[in-house]
VOPAGU-2260 file (C-alpha; in pm, 1 decimal, decimal comma):
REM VOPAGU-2260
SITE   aa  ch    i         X         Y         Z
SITE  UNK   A    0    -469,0   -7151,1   -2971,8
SITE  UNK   A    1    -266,9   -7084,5   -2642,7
SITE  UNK   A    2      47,1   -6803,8   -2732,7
SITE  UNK   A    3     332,6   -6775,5   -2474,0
SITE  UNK   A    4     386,5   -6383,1   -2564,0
SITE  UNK   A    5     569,8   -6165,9   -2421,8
SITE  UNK   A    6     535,5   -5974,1   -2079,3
SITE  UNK   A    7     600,0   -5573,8   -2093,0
SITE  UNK   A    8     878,2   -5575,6   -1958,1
SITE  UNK   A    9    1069,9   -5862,4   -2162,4
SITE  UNK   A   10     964,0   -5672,7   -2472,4
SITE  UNK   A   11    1110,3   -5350,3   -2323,0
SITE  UNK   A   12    1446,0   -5538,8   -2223,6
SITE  UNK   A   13    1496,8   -5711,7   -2539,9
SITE  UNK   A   14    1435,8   -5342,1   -2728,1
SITE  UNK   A   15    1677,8   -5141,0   -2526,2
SITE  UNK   A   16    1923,6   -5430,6   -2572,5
SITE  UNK   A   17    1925,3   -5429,2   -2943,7
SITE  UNK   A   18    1902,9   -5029,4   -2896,8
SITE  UNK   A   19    1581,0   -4976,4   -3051,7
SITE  UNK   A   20    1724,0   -5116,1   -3390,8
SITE  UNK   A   21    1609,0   -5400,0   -3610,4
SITE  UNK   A   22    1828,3   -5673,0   -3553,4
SITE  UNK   A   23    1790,9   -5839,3   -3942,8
SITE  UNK   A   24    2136,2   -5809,5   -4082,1
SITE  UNK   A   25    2185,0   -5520,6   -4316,6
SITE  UNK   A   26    1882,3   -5351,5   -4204,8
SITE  UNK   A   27    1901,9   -5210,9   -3859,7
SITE  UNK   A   28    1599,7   -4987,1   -3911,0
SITE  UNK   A   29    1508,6   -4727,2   -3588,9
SITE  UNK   A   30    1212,5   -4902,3   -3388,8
SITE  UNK   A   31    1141,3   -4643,7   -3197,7
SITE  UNK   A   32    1148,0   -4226,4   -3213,3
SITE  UNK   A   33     863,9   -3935,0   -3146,3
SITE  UNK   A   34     569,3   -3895,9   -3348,5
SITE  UNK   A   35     400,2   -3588,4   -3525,8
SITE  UNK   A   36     262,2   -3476,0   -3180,6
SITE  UNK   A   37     436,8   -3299,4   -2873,1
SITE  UNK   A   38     497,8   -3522,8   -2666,6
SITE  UNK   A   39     413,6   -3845,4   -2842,4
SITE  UNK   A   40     593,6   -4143,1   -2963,8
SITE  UNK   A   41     595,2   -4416,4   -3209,7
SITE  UNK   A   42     706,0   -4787,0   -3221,8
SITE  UNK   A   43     734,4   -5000,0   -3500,1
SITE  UNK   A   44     963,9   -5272,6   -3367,0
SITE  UNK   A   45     841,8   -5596,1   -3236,6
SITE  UNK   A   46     944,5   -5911,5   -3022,3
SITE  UNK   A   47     938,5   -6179,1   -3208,5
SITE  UNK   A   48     965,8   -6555,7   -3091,2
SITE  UNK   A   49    1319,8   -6735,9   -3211,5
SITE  UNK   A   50    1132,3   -7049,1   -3101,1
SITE  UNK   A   51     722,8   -7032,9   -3193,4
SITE  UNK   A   52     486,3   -6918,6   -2946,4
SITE  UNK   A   53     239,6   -7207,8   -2986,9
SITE  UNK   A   54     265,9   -7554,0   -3182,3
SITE  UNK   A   55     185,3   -7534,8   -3503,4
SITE  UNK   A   56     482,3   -7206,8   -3526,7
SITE  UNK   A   57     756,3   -7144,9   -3704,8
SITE  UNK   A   58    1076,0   -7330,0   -3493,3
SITE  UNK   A   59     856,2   -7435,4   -3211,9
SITE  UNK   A   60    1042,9   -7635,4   -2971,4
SITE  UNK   A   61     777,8   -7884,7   -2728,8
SITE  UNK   A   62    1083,5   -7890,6   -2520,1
SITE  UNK   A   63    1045,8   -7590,2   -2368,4
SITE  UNK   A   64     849,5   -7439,7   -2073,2
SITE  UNK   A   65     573,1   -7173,6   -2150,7
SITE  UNK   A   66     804,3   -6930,7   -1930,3
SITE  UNK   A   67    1105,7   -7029,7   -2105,2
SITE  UNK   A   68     897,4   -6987,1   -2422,8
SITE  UNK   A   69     836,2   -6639,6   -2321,9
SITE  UNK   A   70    1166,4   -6565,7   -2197,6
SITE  UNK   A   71    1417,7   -6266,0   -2267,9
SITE  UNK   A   72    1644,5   -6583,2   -2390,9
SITE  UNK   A   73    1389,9   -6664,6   -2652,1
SITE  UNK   A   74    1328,9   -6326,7   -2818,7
SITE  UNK   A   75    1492,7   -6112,1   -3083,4
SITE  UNK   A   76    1379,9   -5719,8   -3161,5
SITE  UNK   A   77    1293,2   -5639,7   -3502,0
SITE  UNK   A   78    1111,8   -5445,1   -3720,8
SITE  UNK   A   79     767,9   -5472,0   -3862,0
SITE  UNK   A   80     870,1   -5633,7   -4195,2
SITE  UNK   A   81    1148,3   -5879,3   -4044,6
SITE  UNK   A   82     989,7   -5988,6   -3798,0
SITE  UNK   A   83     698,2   -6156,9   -4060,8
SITE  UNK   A   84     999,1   -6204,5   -4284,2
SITE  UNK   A   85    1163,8   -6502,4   -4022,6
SITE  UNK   A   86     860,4   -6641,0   -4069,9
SITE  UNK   A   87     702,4   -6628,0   -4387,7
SITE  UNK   A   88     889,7   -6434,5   -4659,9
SITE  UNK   A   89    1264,6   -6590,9   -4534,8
SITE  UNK   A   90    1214,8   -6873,9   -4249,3
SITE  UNK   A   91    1529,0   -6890,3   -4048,7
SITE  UNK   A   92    1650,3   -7182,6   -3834,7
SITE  UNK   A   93    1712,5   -7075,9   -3464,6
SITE  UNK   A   94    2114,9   -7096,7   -3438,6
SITE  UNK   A   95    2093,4   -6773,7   -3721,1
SITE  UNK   A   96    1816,4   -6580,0   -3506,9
SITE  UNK   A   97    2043,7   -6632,6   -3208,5
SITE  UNK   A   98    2336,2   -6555,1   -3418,5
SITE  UNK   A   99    2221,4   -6232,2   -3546,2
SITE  UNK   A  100    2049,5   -6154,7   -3161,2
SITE  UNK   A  101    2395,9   -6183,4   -3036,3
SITE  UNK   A  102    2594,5   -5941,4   -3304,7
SITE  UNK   A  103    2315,6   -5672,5   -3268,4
SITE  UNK   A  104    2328,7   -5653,4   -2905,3
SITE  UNK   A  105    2717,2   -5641,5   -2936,5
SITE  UNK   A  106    2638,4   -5360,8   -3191,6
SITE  UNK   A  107    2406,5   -5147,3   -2989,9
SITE  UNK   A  108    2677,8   -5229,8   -2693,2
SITE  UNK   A  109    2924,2   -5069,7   -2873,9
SITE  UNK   A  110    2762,9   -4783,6   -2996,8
SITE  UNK   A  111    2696,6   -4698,3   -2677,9
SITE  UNK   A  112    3043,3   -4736,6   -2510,5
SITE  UNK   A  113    3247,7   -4551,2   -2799,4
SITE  UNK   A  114    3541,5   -4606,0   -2919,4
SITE  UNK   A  115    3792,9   -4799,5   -2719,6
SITE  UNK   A  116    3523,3   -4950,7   -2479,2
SITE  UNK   A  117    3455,3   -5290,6   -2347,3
SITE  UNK   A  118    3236,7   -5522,5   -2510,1
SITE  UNK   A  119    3125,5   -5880,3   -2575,5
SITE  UNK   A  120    3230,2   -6110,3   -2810,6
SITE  UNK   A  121    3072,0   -6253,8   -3119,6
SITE  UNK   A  122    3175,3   -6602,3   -3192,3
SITE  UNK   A  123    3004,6   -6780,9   -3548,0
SITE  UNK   A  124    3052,1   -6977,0   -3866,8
SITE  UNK   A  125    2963,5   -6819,3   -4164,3
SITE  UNK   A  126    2802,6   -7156,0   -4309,0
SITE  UNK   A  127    2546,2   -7171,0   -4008,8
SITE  UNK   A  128    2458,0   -6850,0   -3968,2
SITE  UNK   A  129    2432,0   -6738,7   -4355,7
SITE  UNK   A  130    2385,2   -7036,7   -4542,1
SITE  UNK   A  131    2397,2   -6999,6   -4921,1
SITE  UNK   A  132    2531,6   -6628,5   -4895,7
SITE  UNK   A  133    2856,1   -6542,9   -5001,6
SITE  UNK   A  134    3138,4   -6515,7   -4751,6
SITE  UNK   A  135    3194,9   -6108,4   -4852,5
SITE  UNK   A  136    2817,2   -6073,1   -4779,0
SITE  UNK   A  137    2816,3   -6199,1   -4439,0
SITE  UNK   A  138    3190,8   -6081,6   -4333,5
SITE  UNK   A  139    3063,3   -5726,2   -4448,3
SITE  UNK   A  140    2755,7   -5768,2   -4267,9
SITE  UNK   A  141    2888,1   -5916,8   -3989,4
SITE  UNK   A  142    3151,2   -5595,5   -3913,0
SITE  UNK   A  143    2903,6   -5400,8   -4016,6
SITE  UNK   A  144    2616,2   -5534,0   -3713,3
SITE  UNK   A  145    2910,3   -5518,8   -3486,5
SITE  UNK   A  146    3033,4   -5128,1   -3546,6
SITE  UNK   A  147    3394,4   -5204,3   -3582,2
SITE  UNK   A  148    3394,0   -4874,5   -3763,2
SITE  UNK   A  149    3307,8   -4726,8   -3456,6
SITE  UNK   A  150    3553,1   -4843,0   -3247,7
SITE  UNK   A  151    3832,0   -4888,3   -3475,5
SITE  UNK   A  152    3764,3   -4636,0   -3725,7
SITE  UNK   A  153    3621,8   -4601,3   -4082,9
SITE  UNK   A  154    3997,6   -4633,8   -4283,6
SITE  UNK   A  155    4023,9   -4916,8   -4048,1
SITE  UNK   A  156    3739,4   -5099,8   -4137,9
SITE  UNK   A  157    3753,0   -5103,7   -4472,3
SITE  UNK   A  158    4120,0   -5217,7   -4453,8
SITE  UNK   A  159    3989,2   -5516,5   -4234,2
SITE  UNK   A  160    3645,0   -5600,9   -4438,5
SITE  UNK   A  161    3923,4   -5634,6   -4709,3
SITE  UNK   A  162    4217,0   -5832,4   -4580,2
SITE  UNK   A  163    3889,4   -6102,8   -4412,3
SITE  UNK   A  164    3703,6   -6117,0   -4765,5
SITE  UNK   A  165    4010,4   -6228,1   -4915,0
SITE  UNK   A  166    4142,6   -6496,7   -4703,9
SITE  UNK   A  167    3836,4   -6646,6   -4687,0
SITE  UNK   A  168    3763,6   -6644,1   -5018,5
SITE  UNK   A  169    4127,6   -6795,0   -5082,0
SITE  UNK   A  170    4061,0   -7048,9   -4820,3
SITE  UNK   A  171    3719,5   -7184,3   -4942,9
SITE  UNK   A  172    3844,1   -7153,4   -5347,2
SITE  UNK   A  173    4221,2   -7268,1   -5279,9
SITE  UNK   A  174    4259,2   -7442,3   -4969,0
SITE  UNK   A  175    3944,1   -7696,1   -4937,9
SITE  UNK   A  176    3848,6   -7558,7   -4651,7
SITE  UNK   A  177    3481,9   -7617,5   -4581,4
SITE  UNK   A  178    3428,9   -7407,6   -4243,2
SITE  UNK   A  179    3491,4   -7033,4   -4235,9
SITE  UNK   A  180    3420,4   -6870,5   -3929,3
SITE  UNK   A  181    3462,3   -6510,1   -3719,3
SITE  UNK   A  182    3514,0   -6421,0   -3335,4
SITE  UNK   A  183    3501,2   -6064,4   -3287,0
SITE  UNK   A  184    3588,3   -5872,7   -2981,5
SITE  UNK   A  185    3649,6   -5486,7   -2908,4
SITE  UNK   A  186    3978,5   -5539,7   -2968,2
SITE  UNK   A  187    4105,0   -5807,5   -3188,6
SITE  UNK   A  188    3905,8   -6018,0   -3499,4
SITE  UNK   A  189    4006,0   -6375,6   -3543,1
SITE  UNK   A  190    3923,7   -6553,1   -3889,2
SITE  UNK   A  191    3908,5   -6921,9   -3886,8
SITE  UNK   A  192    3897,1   -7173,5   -4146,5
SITE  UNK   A  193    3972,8   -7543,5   -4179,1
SITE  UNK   A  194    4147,4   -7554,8   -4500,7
SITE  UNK   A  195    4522,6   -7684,7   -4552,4
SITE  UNK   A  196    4764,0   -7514,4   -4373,1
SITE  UNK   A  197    4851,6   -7160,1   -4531,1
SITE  UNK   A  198    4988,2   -6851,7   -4375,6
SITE  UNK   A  199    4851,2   -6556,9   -4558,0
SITE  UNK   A  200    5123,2   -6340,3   -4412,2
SITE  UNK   A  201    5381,3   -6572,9   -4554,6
SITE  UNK   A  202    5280,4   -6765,5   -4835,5
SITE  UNK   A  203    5097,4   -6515,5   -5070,8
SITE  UNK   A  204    5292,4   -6497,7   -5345,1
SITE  UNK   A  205    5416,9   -6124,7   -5436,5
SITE  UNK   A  206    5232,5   -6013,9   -5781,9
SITE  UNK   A  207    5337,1   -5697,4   -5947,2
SITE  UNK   A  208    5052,8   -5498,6   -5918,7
SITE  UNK   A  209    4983,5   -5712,0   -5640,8
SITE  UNK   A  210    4590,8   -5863,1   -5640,6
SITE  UNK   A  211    4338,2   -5999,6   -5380,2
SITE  UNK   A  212    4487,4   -6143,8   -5093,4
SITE  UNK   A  213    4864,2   -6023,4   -5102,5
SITE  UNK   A  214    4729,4   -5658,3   -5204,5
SITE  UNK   A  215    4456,9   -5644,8   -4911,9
SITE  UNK   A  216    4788,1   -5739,7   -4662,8
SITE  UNK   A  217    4959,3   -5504,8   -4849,5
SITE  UNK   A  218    4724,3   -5226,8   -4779,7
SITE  UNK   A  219    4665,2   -5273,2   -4401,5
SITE  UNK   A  220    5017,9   -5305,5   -4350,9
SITE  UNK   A  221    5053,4   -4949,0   -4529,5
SITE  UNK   A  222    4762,8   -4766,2   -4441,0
SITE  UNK   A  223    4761,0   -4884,5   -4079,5
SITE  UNK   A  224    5084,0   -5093,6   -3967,9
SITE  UNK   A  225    5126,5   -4864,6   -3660,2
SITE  UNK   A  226    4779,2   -4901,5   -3574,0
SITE  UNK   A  227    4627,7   -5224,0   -3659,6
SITE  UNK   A  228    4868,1   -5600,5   -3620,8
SITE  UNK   A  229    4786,2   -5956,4   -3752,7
SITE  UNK   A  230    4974,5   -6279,2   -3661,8
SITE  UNK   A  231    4870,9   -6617,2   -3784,6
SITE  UNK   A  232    4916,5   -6979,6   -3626,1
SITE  UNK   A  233    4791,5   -7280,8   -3706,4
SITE  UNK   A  234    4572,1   -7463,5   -3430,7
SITE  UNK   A  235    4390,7   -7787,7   -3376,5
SITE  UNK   A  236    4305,8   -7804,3   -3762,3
SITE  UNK   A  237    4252,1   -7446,1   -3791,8
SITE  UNK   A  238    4423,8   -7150,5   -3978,8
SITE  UNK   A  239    4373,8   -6831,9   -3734,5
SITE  UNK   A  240    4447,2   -6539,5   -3868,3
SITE  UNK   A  241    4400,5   -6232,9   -3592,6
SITE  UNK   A  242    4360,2   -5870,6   -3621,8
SITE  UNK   A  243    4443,4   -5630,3   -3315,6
SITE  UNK   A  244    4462,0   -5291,2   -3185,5
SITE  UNK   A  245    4831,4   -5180,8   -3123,1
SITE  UNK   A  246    4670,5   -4931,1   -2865,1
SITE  UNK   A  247    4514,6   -5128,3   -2662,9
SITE  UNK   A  248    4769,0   -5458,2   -2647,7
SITE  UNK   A  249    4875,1   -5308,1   -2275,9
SITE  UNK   A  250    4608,8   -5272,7   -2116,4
SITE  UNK   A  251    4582,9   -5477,0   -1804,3
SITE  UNK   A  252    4376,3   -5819,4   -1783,2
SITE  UNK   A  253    4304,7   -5817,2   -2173,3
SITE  UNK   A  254    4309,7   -6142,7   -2350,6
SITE  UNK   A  255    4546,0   -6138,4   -2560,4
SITE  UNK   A  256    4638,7   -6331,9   -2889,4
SITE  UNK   A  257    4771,1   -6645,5   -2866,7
SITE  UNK   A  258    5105,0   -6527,7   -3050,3
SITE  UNK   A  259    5111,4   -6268,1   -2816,6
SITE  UNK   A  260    5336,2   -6238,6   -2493,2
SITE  UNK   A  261    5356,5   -5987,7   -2258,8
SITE  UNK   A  262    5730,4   -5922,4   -2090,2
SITE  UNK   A  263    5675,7   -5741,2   -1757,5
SITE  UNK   A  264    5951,0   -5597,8   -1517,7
SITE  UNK   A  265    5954,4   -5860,2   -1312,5
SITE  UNK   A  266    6029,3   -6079,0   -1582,8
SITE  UNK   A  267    6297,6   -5907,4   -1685,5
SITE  UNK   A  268    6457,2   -5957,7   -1380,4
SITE  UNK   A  269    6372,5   -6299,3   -1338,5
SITE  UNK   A  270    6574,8   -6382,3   -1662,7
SITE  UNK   A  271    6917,8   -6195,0   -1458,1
SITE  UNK   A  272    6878,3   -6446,5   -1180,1
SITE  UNK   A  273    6768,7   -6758,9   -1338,8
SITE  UNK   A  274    6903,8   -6675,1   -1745,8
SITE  UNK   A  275    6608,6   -6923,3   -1872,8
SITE  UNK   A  276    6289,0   -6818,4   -2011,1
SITE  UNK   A  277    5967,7   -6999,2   -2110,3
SITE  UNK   A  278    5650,6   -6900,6   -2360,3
SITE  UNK   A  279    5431,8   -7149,7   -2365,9
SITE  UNK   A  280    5144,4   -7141,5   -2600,0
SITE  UNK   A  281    5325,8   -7029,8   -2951,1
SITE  UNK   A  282    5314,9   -7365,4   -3116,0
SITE  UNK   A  283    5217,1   -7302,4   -3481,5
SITE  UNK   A  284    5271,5   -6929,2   -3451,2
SITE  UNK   A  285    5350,4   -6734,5   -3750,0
SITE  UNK   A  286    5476,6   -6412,2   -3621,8
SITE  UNK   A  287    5520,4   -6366,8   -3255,1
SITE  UNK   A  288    5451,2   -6037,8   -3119,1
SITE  UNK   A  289    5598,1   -5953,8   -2731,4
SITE  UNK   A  290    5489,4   -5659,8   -2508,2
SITE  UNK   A  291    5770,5   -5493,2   -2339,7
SITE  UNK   A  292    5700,7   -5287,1   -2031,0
SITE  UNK   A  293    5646,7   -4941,0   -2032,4
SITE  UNK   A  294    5950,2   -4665,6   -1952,3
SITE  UNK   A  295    6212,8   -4970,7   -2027,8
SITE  UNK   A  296    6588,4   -4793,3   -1940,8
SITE  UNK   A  297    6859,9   -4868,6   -2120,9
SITE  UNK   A  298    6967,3   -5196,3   -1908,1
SITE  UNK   A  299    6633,7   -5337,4   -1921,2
SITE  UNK   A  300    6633,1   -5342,3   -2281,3
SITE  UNK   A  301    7006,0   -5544,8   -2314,4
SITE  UNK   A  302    6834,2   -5781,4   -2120,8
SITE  UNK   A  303    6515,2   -5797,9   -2287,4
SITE  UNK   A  304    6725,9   -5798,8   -2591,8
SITE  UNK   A  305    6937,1   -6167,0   -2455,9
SITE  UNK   A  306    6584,9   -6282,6   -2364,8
SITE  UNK   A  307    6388,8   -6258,2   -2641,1
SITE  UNK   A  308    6716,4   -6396,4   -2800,2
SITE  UNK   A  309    6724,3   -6709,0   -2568,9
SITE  UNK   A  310    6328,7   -6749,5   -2615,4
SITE  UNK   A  311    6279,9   -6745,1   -2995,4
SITE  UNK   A  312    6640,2   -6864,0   -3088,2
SITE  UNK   A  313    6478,0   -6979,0   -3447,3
SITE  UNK   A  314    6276,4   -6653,9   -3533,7
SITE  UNK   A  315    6402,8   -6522,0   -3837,7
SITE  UNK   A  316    6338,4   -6162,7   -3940,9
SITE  UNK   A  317    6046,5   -6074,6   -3981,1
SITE  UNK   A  318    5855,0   -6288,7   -3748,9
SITE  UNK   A  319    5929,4   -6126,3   -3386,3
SITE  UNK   A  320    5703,5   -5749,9   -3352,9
SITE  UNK   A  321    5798,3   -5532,8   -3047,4
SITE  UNK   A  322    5521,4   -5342,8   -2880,4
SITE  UNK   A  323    5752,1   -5083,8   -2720,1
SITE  UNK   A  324    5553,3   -4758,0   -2500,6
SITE  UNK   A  325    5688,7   -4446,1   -2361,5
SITE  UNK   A  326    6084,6   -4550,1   -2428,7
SITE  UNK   A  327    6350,0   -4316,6   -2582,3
SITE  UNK   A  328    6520,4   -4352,2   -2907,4
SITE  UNK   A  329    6841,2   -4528,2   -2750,7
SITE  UNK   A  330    6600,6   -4791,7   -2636,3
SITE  UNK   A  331    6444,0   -4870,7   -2943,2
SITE  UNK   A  332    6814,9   -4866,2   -3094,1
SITE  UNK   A  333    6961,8   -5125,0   -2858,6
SITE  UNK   A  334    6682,5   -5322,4   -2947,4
SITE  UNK   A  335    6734,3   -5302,7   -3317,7
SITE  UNK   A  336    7057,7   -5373,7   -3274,4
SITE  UNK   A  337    7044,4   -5647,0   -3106,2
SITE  UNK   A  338    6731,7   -5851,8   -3271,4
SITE  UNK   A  339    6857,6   -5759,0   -3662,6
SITE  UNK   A  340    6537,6   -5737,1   -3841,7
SITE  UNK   A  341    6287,5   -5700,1   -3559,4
SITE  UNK   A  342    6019,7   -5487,4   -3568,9
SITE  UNK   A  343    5947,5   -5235,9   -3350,3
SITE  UNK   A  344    5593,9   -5096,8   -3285,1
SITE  UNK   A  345    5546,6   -4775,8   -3080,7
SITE  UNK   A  346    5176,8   -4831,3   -2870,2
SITE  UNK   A  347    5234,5   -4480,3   -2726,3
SITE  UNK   A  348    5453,7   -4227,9   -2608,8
């Protein structure tokens, strides 16, 4: 029976893409090294088809063209054993093949660009992509494929994994939702779900010792609240809870979170001529977090302080953050001063 394998050089693209790793979650086994000779080498990874290479295979799609068929776009590099395993041992449907395709070349893209770097993002629901696994087994595997302990550091992780197990486990036990879901970038992690409306921030209750989801906030908040911040909104149906790195909220051209604003020098004087200000976007926002500019003097932050003032008139303590870089003391004081109970967040100095 006719195959549509292969060529060379797909094979080659789609095992320097993955970086010579098994893309199977939780195995990502070498593929590739030197063998027992001088100058030798050994393989044991292989391109396997997410759609079948002939009718009669597993997830063959007649829709296809023998070159799309044996396209980059329809092949994922793994080992030996997973690659039978898709097949045989544990058939998989193609949205998790493409799924787990996507987080291991994001994980290999990573390891590769170090900490800090730029990256793709991984966008999936939990319920597609690991059906009948439990949500800490696929959020652990999930960070896990895409090296967040890489780029955001081991403590870091951990504190994450924890704070995403538990709100999803509260939303699918407690909050009917029925979709759970991750998009994952080099810089911020956005949980999903389409339970009732909850803010985790907010509406935990406090237990003393605190447990699950209150303690996991807890504990990010303590071990990292200088490093790591999470806002919540509610959207279209859709708790949101996002994860970001204070370092890297400035840099120019990133997305940023939809509670997020960024308050540049020009806007700042803006406000003096025209005294009205506009954020658009912050419907449903739990906390709102705004950028200043860097090297603020003293009279850009009383105006920043009347703006922020005029822009979030209803924002009670402690819902409005301060990202505030490479300002003096007396800054941050005016600031304090004049938004009672704001927080203040030092990106750098």
């Amino acid at each position: 029976m006719h195959r549509d394998d292969f060529s060379a050089p797909v094979k080659a693209l789609l095992a320097v893409r993955a970086g010579h790793r098994c893309s199977y979650p939780q195995c990502g086994q070498v593929t590739s090294g030197p063998s027992g000779t001088s100058e030798g080498s050994i393989n044991i990874g292989v391109a396997a088809h997410i759609t079948g290479a002939s009718p009669g295979g597993r997830r063959h799609d007649a829709r296809l063209t023998p070159e799309e068929r044996a396209s980059y776009a329809n092949g994922i590099w793994m080992c030996q054993n997973h690659a039978h395993a898709i097949d045989v041992d544990d058939p998989c449907t193609v949205e998790q093949l493409q799924a787990w395709k996507a987080s291991a070349v994001t994980a290999a893209r990573v390891g590769v660009l170090g900490r800090g770097g730029e990256g793709n993002s991984l966008s999936l629901d939990l319920a597609d992509i690991y059906p009948g696994i439990p949500p800490n087994l696929a959020i652990g595997t999930t960070l896990e494929r895409c090296g967040i302990s890489k780029v955001w550091g081991r403590s870091e992780h951990g504190c994450v994994q924890d704070v995403l197990i538990e709100i999803a486990l509260n939303a699918l036990a407690h909050g009917g939702a029925r979709r759970v879901g991750l998009n994952i970038g080099p810089f911020k992690i956005t949980l999903y779900d389409d339970g009732g409306q909850f803010d985790p921030l907010r509406q935990l209750p406090p237990v003393a010792p605190p447990k699950g989801g209150s303690s996991a906030v807890d504990n990010i908040r303590r071990a990292h609240g200088l490093d790591l911040l999470l806002t919540h909104r509610r959207h279209e149906g859709l708790n949101e809870l996002t994860i970001m790195r204070i370092e890297n909220l400035q840099r120019e051209g990133l997305p940023l979170d939809p509670c997020t604003v960024s308050v540049t020098h020009d806007g700042l004087n803006d406000f003096v001529r025209t005294a009205t200000v506009e954020f658009s976007g912050m419907a449903g926002c739990g906390d709102v977090v705004a950028i200043l500019p860097e090297y603020m003097g003293l009279s850009q932050a009383y105006i920043a302080v009347m703006m922020l003032a005029a822009a979030f008139p209803s924002a009670p303590p402690p819902l409005l953050h301060l990202v505030v870089s490479k300002a003096s003391q007396y800054v941050v004081s005016i600031l304090e001063e004049g938004l009672p109970g704001v927080r203040i967040l030092r990106a750098s100095w």
